[in-house]
N, C-alpha and C positions, 0 to 999 in steps of 0.2 A: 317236407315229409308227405308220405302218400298215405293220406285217408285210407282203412281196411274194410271199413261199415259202416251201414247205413241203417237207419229208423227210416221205416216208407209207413203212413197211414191207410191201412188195410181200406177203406171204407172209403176216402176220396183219392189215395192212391199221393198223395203229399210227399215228397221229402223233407222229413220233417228236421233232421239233420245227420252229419258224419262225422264218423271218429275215430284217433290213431288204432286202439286198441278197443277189448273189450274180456270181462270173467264174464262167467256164469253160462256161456251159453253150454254146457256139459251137463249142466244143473248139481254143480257143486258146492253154490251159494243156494241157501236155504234160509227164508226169515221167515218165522213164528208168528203168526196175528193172533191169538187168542187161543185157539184147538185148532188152529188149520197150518199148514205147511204150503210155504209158496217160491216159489223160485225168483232168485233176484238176479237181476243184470247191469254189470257197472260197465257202462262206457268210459273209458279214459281219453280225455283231452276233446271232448264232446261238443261239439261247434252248431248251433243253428242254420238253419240253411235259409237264405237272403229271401228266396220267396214265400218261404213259411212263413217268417215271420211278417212279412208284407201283407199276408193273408191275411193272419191273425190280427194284424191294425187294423182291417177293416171290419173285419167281423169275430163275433164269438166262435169260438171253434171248440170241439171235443172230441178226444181220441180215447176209443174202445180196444182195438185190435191192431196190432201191429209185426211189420215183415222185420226181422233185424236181416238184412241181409250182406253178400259176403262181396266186398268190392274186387275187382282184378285191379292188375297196377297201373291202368287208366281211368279206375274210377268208376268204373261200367259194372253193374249190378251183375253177380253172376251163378248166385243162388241166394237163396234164404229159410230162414226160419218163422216159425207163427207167432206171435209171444199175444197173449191174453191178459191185457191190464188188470189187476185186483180191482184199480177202481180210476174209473177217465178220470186222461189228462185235460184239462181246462185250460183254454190259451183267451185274452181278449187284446183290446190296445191298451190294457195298462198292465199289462206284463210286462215284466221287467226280464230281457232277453241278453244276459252276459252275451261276449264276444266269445267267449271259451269256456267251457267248468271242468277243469281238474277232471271231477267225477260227474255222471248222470246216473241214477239208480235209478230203476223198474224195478215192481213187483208186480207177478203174475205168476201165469203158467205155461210154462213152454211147451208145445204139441207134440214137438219132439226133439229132443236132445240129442246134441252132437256129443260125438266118442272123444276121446283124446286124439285116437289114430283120422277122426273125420278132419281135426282141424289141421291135422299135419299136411294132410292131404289137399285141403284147401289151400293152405299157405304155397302150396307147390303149384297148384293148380292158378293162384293169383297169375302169372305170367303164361303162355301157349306152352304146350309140351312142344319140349327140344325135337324127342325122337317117339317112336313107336315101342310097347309093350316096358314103358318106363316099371311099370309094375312088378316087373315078374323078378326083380330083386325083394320084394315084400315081404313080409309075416304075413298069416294070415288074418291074424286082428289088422295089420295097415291095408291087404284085401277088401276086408270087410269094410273099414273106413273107405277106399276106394270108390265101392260099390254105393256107398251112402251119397258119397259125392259126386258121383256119375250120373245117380236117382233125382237130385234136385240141380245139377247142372245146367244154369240157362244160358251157356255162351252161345256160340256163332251155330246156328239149325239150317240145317238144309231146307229149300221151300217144300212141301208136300209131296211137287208132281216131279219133283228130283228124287222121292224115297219112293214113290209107285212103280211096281213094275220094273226095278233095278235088278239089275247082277252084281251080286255082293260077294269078295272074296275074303275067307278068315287065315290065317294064319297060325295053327292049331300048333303051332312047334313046345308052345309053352303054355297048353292045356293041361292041367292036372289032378283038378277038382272041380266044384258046382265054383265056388269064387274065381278062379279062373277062368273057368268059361266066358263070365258074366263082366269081366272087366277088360273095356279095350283096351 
């Protein structure tokens, strides 16, 4: 089965581990601490990653701030989200590190929340697009998600001085509106 996501440590930059699935990133899990509202996120079938934990045997470790980010179908990181721990995670060598957990739960706050239509978009976007202007079958809510996923997109970037000074041509045939414009 192919990994979807990943937990990366904002602060040393770790992978901290990967997982089949995952809720909440929509922020449609919500848990209550006392007066406050916080966003929760369940990883499903939620795997450790060999050098984390290797880290963590030798030293104390604590995680603040973390990328959940969005795997392609080789496993290669190819956007992400912020997610803001309620309260660090604490890792030492007497952590007891399952092979797998069913579930992983966070609680924090996510900086920004993906749409229903962003994760559809992802899912599509996991492998290379087939062809050109795959979009313009779309709603404009799956547009909009589009556009979200276009915004935090880190696959394959041209180097700098291949984008300096280019001649660029658009294809305006299925131009409509401001989201149309704005989605390749």
């Amino acid at each position: 089965m192919i990994n979807r996501y990943s937990l990366v440590d904002d602060e040393s930059g770790l992978t901290i581990g990967i997982s089949l699935d995952l809720v909440g990133l929509t922020g449609n899990l919500i848990e209550t601490v006392g007066d406050e509202n916080f966003h929760k996120i369940m990883l499903i079938h939620f795997r450790y990653n060999v050098e984390f934990v290797a880290y963590c045997k030798e030293k104390k470790f604590s995680i603040n701030n973390i990328e959940i980010t969005i795997l392609d179908h080789e496993e290669n990181s190819i956007g992400s989200y912020y997610f803001v721990l309620r309260e660090p995670l604490s890792y030492n060598r007497f952590t007891e590190f399952n092979e797998v957990l069913t579930q992983f739960e966070l609680v924090g706050d996510l900086s920004q929340m993906a749409t229903e239509e962003s994760m559809l978009i992802w899912n599509m976007r996991r492998k290379p697009l087939a062809k050109t202007n795959e979009w313009v079958g779309l709603s404009l809510e799956q547009r909009i998600g589009w556009l979200e996923v276009a915004r935090l997109y880190r696959g394959t970037q041209l180097h700098s001085q291949e984008r300096q000074n280019g001649i660029y041509q658009m294809d305006a045939t299925n131009i409509e509106d401001s989201s149309s414009f704005f989605v390749p």
